[in-house]
C-alpha positions in Angstrom: 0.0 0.0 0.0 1.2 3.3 -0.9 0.7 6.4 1.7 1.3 9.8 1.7 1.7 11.3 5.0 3.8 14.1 3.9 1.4 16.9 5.9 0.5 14.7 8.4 0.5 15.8 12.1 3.0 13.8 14.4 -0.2 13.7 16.9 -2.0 10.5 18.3 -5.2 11.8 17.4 -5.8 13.9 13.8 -9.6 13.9 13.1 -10.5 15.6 9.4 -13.1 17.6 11.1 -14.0 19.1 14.1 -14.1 22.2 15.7 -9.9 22.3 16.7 -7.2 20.9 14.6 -4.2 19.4 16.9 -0.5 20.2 16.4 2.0 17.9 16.3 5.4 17.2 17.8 7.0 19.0 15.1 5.0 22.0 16.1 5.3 22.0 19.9 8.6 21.7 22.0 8.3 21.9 25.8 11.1 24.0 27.5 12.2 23.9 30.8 9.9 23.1 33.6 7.2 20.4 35.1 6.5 18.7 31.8 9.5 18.7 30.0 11.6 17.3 33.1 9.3 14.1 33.2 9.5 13.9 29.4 12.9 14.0 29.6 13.1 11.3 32.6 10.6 9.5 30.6 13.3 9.5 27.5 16.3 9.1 29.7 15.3 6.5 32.0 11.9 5.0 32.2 12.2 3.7 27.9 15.3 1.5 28.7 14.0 0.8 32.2 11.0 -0.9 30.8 12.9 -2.7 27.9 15.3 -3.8 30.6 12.3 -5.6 32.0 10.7 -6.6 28.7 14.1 -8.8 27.8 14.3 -10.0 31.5 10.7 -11.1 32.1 10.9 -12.8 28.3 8.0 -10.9 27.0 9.7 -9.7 24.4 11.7 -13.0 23.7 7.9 -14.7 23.0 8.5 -13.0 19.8 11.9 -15.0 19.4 10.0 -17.9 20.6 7.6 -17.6 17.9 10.0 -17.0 14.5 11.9 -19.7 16.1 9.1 -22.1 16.7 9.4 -22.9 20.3 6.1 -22.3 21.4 4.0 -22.6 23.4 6.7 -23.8 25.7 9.1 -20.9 25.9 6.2 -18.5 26.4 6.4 -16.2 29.6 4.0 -13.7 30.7 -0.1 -12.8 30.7 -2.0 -13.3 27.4 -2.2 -9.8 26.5 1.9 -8.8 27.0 2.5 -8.5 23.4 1.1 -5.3 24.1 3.4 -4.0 26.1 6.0 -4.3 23.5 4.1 -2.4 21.2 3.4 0.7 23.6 7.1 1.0 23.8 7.7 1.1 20.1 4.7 3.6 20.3 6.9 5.5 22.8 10.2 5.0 21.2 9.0 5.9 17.7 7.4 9.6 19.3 10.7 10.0 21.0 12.3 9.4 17.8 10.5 11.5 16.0 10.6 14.3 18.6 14.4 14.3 19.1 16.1 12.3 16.6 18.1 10.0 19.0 20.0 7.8 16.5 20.7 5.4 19.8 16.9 4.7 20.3 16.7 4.2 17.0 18.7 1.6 16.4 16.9 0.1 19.3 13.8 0.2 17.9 14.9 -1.2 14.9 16.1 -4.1 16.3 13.2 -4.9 18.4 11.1 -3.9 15.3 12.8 -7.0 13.3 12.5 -9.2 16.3 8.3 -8.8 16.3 8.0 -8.8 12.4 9.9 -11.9 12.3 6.7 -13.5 14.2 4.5 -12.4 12.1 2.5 -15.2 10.2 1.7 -14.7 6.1 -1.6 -14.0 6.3 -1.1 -11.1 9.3 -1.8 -12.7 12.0 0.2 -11.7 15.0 0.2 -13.0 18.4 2.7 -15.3 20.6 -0.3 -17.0 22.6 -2.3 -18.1 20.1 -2.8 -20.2 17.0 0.5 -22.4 17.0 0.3 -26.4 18.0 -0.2 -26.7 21.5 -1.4 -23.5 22.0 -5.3 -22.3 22.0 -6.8 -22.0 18.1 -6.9 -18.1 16.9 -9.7 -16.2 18.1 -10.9 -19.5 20.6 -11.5 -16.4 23.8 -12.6 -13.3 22.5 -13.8 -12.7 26.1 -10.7 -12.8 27.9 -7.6 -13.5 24.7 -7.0 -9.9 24.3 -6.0 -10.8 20.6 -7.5 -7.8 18.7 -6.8 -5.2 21.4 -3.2 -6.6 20.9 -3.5 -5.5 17.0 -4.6 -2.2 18.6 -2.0 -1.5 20.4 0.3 -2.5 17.1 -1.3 -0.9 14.8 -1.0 2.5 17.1 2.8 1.8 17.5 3.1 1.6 13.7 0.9 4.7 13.1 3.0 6.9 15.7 6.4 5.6 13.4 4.3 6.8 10.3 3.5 10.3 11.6 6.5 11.0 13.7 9.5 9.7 11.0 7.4 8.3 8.2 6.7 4.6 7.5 8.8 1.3 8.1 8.8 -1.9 8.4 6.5 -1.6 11.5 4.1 0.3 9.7 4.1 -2.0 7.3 3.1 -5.0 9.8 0.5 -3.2 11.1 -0.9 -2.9 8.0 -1.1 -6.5 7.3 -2.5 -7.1 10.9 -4.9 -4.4 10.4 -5.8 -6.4 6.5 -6.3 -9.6 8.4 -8.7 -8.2 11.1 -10.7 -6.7 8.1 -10.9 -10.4 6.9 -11.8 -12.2 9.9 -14.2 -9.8 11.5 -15.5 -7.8 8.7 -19.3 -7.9 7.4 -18.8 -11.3 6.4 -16.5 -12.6 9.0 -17.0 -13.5 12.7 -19.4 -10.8 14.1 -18.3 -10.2 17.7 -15.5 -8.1 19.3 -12.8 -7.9 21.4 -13.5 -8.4 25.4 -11.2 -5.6 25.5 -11.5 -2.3 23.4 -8.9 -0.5 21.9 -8.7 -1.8 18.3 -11.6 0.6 17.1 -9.2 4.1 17.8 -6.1 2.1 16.2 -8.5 1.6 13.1 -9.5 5.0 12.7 -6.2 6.8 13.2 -4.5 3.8 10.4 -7.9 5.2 8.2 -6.7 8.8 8.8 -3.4 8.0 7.9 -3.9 5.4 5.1 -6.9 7.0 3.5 -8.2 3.0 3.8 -12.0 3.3 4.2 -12.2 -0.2 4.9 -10.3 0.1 8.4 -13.1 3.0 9.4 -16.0 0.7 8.2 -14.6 -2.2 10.7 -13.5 0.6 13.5 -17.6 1.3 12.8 -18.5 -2.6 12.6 -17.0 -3.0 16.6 -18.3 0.3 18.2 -22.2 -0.9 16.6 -21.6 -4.4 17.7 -20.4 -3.5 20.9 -23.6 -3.9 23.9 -25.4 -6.4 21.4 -24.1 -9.7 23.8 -21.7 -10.8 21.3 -19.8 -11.8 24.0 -20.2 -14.6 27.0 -21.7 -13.3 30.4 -19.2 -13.5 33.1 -19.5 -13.1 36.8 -18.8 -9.4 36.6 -21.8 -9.1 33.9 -21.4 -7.7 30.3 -21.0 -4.2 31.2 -17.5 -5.3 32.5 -16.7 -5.5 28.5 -19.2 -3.0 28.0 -21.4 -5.2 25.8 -24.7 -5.2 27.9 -26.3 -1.7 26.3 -25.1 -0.3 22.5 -22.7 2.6 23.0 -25.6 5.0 21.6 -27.7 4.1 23.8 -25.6 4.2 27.2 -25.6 7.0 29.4 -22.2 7.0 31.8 -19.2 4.7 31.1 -19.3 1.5 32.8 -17.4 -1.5 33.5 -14.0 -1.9 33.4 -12.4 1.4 33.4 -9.7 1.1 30.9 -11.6 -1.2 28.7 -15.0 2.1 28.8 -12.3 4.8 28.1 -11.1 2.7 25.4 -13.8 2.5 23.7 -15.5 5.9 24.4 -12.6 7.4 22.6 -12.6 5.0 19.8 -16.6 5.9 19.2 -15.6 9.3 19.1 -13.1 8.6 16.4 -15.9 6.8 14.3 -19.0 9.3 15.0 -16.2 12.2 13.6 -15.3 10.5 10.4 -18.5 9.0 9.5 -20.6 12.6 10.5 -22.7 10.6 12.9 -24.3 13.1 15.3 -26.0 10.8 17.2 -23.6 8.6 18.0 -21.5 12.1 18.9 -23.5 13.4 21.2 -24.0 9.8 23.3 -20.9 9.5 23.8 -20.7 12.9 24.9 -23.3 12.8 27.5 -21.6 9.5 28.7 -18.5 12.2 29.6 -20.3 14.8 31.3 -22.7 12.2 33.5 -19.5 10.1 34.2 -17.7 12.9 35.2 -20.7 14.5 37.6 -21.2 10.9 39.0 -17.9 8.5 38.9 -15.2 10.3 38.5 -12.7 11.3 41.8 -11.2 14.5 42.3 -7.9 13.8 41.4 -9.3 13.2 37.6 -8.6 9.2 38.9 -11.2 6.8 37.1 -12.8 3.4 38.8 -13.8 2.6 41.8 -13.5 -1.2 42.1 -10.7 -3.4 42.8 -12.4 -6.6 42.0 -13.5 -6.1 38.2 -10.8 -2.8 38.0 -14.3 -0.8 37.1 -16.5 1.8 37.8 -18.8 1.9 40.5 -22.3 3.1 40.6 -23.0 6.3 41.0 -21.3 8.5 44.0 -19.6 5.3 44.7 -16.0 6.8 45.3 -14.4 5.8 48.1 -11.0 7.5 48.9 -9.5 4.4 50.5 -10.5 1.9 47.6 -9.9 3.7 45.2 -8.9 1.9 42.1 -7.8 4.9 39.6 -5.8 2.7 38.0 -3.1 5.1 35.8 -4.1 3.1 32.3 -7.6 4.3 33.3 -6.3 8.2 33.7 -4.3 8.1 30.2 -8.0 6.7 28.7 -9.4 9.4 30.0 -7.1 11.8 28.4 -8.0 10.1 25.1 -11.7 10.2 25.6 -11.3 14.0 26.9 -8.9 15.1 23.8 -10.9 14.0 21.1 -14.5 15.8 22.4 -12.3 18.9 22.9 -11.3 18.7 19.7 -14.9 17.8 18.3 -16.5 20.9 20.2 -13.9 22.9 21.1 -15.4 23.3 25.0 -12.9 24.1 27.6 -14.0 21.6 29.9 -13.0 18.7 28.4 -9.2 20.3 28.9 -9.9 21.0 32.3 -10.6 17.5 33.0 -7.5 17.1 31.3 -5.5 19.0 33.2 -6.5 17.9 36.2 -5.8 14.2 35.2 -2.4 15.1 34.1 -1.2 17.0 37.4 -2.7 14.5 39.7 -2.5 11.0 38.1 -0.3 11.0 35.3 2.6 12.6 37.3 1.6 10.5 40.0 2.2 7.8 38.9 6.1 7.4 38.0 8.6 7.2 40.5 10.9 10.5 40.3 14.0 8.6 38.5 11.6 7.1 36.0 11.8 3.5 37.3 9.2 2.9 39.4 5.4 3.5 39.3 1.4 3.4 40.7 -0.8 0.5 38.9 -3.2 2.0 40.9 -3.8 5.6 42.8 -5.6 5.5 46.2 -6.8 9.1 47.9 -6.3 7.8 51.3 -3.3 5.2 52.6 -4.7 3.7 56.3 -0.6 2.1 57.1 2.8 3.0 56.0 3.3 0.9 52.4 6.1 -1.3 52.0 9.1 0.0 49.7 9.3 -2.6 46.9 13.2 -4.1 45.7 13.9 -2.6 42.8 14.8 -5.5 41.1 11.4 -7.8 42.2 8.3 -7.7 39.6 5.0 -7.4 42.0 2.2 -8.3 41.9 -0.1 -5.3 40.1 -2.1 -3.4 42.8 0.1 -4.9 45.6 2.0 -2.5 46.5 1.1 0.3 48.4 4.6 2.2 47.0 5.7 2.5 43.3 7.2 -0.3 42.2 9.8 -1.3 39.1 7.7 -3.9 37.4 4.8 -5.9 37.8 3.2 -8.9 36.6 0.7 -7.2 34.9 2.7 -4.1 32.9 0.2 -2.3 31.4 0.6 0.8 33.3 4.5 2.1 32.9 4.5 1.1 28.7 1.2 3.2 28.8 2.9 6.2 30.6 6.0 5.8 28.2 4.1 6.7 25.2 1.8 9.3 26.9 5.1 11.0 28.1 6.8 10.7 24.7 3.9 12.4 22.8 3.3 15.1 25.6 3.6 18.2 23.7 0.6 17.2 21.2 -1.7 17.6 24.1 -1.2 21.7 24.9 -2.2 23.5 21.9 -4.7 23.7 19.0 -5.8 25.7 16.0 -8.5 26.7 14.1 -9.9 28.8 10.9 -9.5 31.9 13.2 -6.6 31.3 15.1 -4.3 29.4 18.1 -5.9 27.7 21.2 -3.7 27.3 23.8 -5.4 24.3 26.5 -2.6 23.2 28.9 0.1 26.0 30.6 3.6 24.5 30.5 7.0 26.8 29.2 6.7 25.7 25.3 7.5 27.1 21.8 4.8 26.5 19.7 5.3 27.2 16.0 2.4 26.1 13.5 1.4 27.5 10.1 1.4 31.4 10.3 1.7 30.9 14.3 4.8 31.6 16.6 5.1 31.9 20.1 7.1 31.1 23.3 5.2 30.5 26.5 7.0 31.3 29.7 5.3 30.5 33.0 6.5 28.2 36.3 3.2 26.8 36.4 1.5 25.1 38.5 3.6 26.3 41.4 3.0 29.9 40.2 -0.1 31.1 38.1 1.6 33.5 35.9 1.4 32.6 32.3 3.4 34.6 29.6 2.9 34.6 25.9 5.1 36.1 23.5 4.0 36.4 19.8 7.0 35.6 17.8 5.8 34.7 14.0 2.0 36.5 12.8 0.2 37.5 10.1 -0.6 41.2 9.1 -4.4 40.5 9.4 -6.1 39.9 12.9 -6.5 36.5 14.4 -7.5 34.8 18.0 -5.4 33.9 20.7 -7.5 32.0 22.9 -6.3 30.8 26.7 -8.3 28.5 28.6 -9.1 29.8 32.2 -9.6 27.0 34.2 -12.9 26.6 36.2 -11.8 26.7 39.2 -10.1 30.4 38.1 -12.1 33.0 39.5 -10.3 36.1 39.8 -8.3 35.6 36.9 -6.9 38.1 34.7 -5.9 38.6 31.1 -3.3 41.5 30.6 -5.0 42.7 34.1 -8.3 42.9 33.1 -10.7 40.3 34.4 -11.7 36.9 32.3 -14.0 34.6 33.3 -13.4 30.6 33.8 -13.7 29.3 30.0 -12.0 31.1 27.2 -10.6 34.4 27.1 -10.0 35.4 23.8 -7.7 38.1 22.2 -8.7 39.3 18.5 -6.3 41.5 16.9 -3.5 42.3 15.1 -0.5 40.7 16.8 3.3 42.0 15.7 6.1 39.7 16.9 7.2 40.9 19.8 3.9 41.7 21.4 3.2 39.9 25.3 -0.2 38.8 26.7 0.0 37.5 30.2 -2.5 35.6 31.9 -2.9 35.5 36.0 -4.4 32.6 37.2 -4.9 33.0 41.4 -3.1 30.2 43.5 -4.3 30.5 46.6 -5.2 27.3 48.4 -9.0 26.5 48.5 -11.2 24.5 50.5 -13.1 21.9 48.2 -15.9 19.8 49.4 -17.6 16.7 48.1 -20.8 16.1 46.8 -22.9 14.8 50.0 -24.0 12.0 47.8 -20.4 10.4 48.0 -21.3 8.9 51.3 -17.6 7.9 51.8 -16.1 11.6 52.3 -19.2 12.5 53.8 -18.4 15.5 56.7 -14.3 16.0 54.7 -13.1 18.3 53.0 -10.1 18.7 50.2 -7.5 21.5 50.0 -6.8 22.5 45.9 -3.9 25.0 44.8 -4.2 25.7 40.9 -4.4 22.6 39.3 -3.1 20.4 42.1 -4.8 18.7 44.7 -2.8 18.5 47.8 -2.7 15.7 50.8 -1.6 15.5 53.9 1.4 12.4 54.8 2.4 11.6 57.7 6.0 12.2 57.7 5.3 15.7 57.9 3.1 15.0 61.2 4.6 15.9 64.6 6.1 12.4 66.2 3.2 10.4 67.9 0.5 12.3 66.0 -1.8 10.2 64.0 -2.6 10.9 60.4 -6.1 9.1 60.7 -7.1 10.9 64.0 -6.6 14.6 62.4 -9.4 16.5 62.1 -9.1 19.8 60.6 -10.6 23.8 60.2 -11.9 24.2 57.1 -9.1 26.9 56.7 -6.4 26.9 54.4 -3.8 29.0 54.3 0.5 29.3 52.6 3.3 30.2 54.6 6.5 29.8 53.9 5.8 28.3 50.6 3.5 25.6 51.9 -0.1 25.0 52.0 -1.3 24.7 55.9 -3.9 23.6 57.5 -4.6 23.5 61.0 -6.0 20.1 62.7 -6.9 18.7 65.8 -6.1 14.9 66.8 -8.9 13.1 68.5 -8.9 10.2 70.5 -12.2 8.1 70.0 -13.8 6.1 72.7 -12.0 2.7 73.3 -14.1 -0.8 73.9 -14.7 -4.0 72.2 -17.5 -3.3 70.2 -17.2 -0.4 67.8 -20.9 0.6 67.5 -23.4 2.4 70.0 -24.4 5.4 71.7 -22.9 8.5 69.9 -20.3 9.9 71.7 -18.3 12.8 70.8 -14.3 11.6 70.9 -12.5 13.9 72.8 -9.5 16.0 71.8 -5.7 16.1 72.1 -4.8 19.3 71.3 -4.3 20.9 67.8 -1.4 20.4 65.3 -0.8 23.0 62.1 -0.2 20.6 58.8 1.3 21.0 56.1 -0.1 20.2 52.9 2.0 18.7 49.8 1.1 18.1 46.3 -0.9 14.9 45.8 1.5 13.9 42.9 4.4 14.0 45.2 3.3 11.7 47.9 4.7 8.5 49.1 8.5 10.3 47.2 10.2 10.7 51.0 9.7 6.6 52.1 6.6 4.5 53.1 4.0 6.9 54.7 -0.1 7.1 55.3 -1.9 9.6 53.3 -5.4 11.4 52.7 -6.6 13.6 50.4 -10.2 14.0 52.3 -9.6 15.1 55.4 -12.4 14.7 58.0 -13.5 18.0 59.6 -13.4 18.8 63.5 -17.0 20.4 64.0 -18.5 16.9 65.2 -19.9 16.5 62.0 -18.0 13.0 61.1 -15.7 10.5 62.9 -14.1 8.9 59.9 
């Protein structure tokens, strides 16, 4: 197949209409400051970290395995870790793309040639399936994770096309994509994956190959999906999101990576194919999910057991799931409707998800990380060897590797491709969504953004490339910005736009206030019932218990709903409480008496559990007698 992808974006999303256009990595460099030192970690340390553990665990020798025909009894690793070599050529090939490394690739060459050489002549790709001894192709669509492996693939070989231009991984995920079209087309086997993530890989190969036969099967799995194409299981279909038809559901459901998945996938289809409908269900699903299921730190499920969503105002701080694959879905899901309507909400949720999940999640050297994201932490976690693989939700600290790997590949490529994520444009001008110190240059755009955000608010913008005619510069102001300015005059949370003339040279500075707010829950989350949250910008904070006073008790705090900064910090000042003591723990209501009172300070949420093992909350209970949590 012949493509041209001479003007394509280097961008893991590029609809052909909406209301924004994205820019690409060629467009958008990050400069000094939050985002650019994780990205840099990320390309430093955590992309050989994780092939480190790829080689050692075997997962990446199953492809050796397979060219070399000693399956199925060389294979190592879960049914579904193909995938995780593919989200770190995704990674590798944005990083190559973005800075040119001739070390990575030659890496990524070689591991390229290692997975091609498993591929079978028809397309088919996968180390746990099809071969004697092993289970026949497409025997568990439940629970084999065989097309959401292609998905993964074909987004690997997509990224190479955009960022550098098509190779010999492109190429194989063409013929992977071909096959799918075979097996699972209108004629073909009509069910789906029991995990989704094939249908956004379709779309984005269809933008890029101009294919329409990849759309039409992306469109064949989003319709078939709810029609109970697939087995029940103990969890019930909405685990796979196949008990109600995407355009009919109203909040994401089930298995939180699997729901984001597919949400952002739909999106994909209902743009291409102009379906309104479908459009606007799957943007209800956002806003009712995000009203009703969705935690303050952006964090998405609820449930340990099926990794999923709860019902409604289900959200408990200490069980929360949140896994970080769940987060970067979100992102996905959130990124396309922005750039379908252009509404600044859908980059709030955004940013909140990045500042309190995303950085979360990796360890600060890039070599350790958070399968999962709880808001409160009852005992001091236990610091994992850096050399042990763990179990995934185990531990209670960031840890090197685990069993299941989904989560540090997934961060690897969302790191890599960072820059994509901050700006826009349209017919009338630039949209700038998320505040880090950049250089954006795009079409008859230039400017460099300066700011120290999010520990300061100020955000500088200086035009350096513009037409003579007028144009937009629009900034979001996040919703939780009231007070903010624009060149000193007030804006209100949304967009504030500038229309004029702009010469090179010319500053606009936006001043988004900082100061530490009290934030409390909806009193339908009956787990954080009578707590409160403290918020500074974009951050939510916690309190940890090394920065307690000796013998003071994280989980007996209660606090003023006060908040204040001194000395750099966010305080808040608490009182410990010592709650009646006897066998039973129910009875008369008694008010526990208190100990005295304790000022604590507040740290980012992203930084916790960075200073050893610790307890944690995010809600913190308040001491007017209203709760004794």
């Amino acid at each position: 197949m012949t493509v041209s992808i001479s003007k394509a974006k280097a961008t893991p999303a590029a609809p052909s209409a909406g209301r924004l256009r994205p820019l690409g990595l060629r467009e958008i460099t990050l400069k000094p400051g939050f985002w650019q030192q994780r990205q840099d970690t990320n390309s430093t340390a955590t992309l050989a970290h994780i092939e480190h553990w790829l080689e050692r665990t075997g997962w990446l020798g199953n492809f050796d395995a397979a060219a070399e025909g000693r399956l199925p009894g060389a294979r190592t690793g879960r049914e579904f870790s193909d995938t995780e070599i593919y989200k770190l050529l995704e990674a590798m090939a944005w990083e190559v793309g973005r800075t040119g490394d001739s070390v990575l690739e030659e890496r990524y060459r070689a591991i390229v040639r290692r997975v091609a050489a498993a591929q079978e002549p028809d397309g088919y790709l996968n180390t746990n399936f099809g071969r004697p001894g092993q289970a026949p192709r497409y025997s568990d669509l439940e629970w084999g994770h065989e097309i959401y492996s292609y998905g993964h693939l074909i987004q690997a070989g997509v990224a190479r096309a955009r960022a550098t231009g098509p190779d010999e991984l492109f190429q194989v995920a063409v013929r992977a994509a071909d096959h799918v079209c075979e097996v699972f087309g209108p004629d073909g086997i009509a069910s789906v994956c029991g995990h989704a993530e094939i249908e956004p890989a379709l779309v984005e190969l269809y933008r890029v190959t101009g294919e329409p036969r990849y759309l039409e099967q992306a469109r064949l799995f989003v319709e078939r999906r709810g029609n109970q194409v697939l087995a029940d299981i103990e969890f019930g279909r909405s685990y796979f999101q196949d008990d109600v038809p995407v355009r009919q559901a109203e909040v994401l459901r089930g298995h939180a990576v699997r729901a984001t998945y597919l949400a952002a996938g739909a999106v994909d289809v209902a743009v291409e194919t102009g379906d309104a409908e479908l459009l606007d269900a799957l943007t209800r699903q956002w806003h009712t999910t995000v009203a009703r299921r969705t935690y303050l730190t952006g964090g998405m499920g609820s449930r340990h057991q099926d990794e999923a969503f709860g019902e409604d105002f289900m959200l408990p701080p200490d069980r929360a799931y949140s896994e970080t694959c769940a987060s970067i879905g979100s992102v996905m899901f959130s990124w396309r409707l922005l750039l379908a309507h252009g509404d600044a909400v859908y980059a709030d949720l955004i940013e909140r998800t990045l500042f309190n999940v995303i950085a979360t999640s990796p360890a600060d050297d890039g070599r350790g990380f958070f399968y999962t994201n709880t808001l409160h932490q009852r005992v001091p976690g236990t610091e994992p060897a850096p050399d042990v693989l763990v179990p995934r939700a185990a531990s209670s600290l960031r840890a090197p590797w685990f069993a299941v790997s989904c989560c540090p590949t997934n961060l690897a490529r969302t790191y890599a491709s960072l820059a994509a994520y901050l700006a826009t444009v349209d017919d009338d001008g630039l949209q700038i969504h998320q505040y880090a110190a950049a250089t954006i240059r795009t079409g008859r755009f230039g400017c460099e953004i300066d700011t120290s955000y999010p520990h300061e608010g100020r955000i500088t913008v200086r035009i350096t490339e513009s037409p003579d005619t007028p144009w937009t510069l629009s900034l979001r102001v996040p919703h939780w910005a009231t007070g903010a300015t624009l060149d000193g005059r007030p804006v209100e949370p949304g967009w504030a736009h500038l229309n004029r003339r702009f010469s090179p040279g010319d500053i606009v500075v936006l001043e988004l206030p900082m100061q530490p707010r009290i934030t409390a829950p909806d009193p339908r989350i009956d787990a954080i019932r009578g707590c409160v949250a403290v918020e500074r910008g974009p951050v939510v904070l916690c309190a940890e218990s090394v920065d307690l006073p000796p013998g003071v008790d994280l989980n007996a705090l209660r606090v003023l709903p006060h908040a204040e900064e001194r000395d750099g910090a966010v305080v808040v000042t608490g009182r410990t409480v010592q709650p009646p003591v006897h066998g039973w723990p129910y009875g008369i209501a008694i008010e526990p008496s208190t100990t005295g009172t304790v000022d604590v300070p507040l740290r980012p949420y992203h930084r916790w559990a960075r200073r050893g093992p610790s307890t944690m909350r995010v809600w913190l209970p308040l001491a007017d007698g209203r709760t004794d949590q």
